[in-house]
N, C-alpha and C positions, 0 to 999 in steps of 0.2 A: 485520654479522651479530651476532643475540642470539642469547647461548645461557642457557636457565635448568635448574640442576642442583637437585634435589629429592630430599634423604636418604629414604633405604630403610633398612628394618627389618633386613635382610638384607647390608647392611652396601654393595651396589651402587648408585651413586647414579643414578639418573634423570637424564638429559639430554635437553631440549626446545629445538629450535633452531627459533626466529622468524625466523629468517636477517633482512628488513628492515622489520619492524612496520609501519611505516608503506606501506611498499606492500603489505603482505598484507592490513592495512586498508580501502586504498581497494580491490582488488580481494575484497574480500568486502560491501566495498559496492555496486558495479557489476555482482556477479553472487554472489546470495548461495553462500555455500561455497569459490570461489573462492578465497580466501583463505588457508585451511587447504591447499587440493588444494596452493596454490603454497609452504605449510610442509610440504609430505609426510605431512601428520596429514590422508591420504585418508576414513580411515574417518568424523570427524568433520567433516570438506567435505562428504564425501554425502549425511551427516543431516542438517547445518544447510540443503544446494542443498532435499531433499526435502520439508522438513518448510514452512520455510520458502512456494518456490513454490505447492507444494500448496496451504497456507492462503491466500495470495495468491492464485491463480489462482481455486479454489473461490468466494470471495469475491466477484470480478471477474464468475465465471458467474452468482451470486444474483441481481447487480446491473447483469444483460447489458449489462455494459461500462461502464455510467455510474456507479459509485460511485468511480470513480479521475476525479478532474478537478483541475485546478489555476483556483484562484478566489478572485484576493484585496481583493473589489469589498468596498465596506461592507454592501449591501445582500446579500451573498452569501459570507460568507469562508468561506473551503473549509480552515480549519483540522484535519481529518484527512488532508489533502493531506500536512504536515508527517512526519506518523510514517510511512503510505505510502512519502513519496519514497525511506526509508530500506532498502524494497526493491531499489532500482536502476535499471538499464537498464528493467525492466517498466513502471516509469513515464514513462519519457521522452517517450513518447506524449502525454502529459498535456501535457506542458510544450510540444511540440508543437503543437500543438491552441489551446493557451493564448493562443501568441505567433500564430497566425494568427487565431484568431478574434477578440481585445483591439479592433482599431480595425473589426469588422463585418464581416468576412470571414465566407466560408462554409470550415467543419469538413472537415480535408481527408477525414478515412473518416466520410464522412455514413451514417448508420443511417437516419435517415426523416425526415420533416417534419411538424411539431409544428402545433398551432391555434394559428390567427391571435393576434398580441399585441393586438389591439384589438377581439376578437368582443364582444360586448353584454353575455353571459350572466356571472351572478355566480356561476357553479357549474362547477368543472372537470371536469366530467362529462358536457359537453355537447360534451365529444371524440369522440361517439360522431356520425358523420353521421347526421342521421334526413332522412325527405324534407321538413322544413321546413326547417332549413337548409341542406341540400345544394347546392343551385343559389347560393347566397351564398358559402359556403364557398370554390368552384370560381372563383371571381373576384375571393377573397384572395390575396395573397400567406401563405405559411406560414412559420413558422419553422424553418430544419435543424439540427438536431444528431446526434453522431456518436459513435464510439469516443473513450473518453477524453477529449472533449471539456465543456467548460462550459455550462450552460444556456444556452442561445439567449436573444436576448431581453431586456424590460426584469423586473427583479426588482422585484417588493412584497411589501409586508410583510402587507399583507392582502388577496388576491384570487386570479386567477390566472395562472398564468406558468408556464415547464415545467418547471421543480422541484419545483413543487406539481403538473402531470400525473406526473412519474415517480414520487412517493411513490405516488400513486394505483393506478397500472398494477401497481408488483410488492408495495406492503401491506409487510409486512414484511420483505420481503426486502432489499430496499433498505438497510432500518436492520443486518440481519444481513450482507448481504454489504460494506457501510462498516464492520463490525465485524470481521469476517474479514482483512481487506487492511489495517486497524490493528495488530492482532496481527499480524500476519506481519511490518511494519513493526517494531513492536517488539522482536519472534522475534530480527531479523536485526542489530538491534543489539547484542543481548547475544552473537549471532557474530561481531560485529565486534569488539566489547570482550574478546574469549578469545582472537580472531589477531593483538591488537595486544600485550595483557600477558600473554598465555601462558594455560595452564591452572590451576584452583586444586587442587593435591594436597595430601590431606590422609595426616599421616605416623601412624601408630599412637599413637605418644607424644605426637603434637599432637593427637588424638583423645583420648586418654586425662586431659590435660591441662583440655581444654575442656571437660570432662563431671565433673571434679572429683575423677579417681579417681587412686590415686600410681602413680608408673609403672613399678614392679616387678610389681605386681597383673597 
C-alpha cells in the first residue's frame, strides 16, 4: 500500500492512497480508468474510461475498423499500432488477427473481399466491377480482410494492394480516424502515469513560489 500526503493551506493534509501502483497500472492499462476505479479515485476512473474510449472508438468508426491493425512487415510497419496498443483490451483484436493471418490465413471477422492481388490494371480504382471485367473478376480468387485485421496480401511500394484501396475508399478518414485511436493511446497513458505516481497537487505556497511572488503576499 502507497499512501501520498499533500500539505494544505489549511493546515489538513491530503492523503492519496495508490494502495498497489503497480497493479492500478496495469489495470488502467487493460481497461482504461480501471485503474483509479480500483484506487477509489472513481471520479477520475470515469473521465479517463470516457474520454479515453470515446476518442478510440470514434476513431475506429472513421476508419470502419481498419485503422487498428498490428503490422510489423518492412514493406508495411504499422508503427501507430504502438501508441494504440496502449488503449488495452480494445486492441487485442489486432494482435488477434495478426497471429492468424502472419503465415496466410484467412481474418477471423472477415469484413469483405478485396481485388485480386494480381489484376492487370495500374489504377486502384478499377475496384469498381464494370462489365469488362466482371466475368474475370468472378474466376479470381480475392483477397479477405476483416476487423482489425492487416492488409491482406502482397504490399508495394508502388502500385496496388489493399492499403492503397482502403486509403481510397474512406479519403481522409482513414488518416483522421488513425489519428483519433493515437491520441486516445496517448490520452491513456498519461492515466496510467497519474494511477501509478499519484496526482500532481499544487499547494498555494508552491504556486506562489513558482510564479515569483513571496509568500505572505
Amino acid at each position: 500500500m502507497t499512501e501520498i500526503v499533500f500539505p494544505q493551506d489549511d493546515g489538513q493534509p491530503l492523503t492519496v492512497d495508490l494502495r498497489n501502483p503497480y497493479l492500478a497500472a496495469l489495470l488502467g492499462w487493460l481497461i482504461p480508468g480501471a485503474g483509479h476505479f480500483y484506487q477509489r479515485r472513481r471520479a477520475k476512473g470515469a473521465l479517463f474510461c470516457i474520454c479515453v474510449l470515446s476518442t478510440f472508438f470514434f476513431g475506429l468508426g472513421l476508419g470502419r475498423g481498419r485503422v487498428v491493425y498490428a503490422s510489423f512487415d518492412k514493406a508495411d510497419f504499422r508503427w501507430q499500432f504502438v501508441p494504440q496498443l496502449a488503449c488495452g483490451v480494445v486492441t487485442f483484436p489486432a494482435l488477434v488477427q495478426k497471429s492468424i493471418t502472419q503465415n496466410g490465413g484467412d481474418p477471423m471477422w472477415v469484413l469483405c473481399e478485396r481485388f485480386p492481388g494480381d489484376h492487370p490494371s495500374d489504377d486502384f480504382r478499377f475496384a469498381k466491377i464494370t462489365p469488362q471485367n466482371q466475368d474475370q473478376k468472378r474466376g479470381e480468387a480475392t483477397l479477405k480482410d476483416g476487423f482489425m485485421a492487416p492488409p491482406a496480401g502482397p504490399k508495394v511500394l508502388q502500385g496496388n494492394d489493399v492499403l492503397a484501396k482502403w486509403h481510397f475508399d474512406y479519403r481522409h478518414d482513414f488518416e483522421m480516424g488513425t489519428l483519433f485511436t493515437v491520441v486516445a493511446g496517448l490520452l491513456n497513458l498519461m492515466a496510467i502515469y497519474d494511477a501509478f505516481v499519484g496526482p500532481a497537487i499544487i499547494t498555494r505556497a508552491q504556486k506562489q513560489r513558482l510564479e515569483g511572488a513571496p509568500e505572505g503576499s
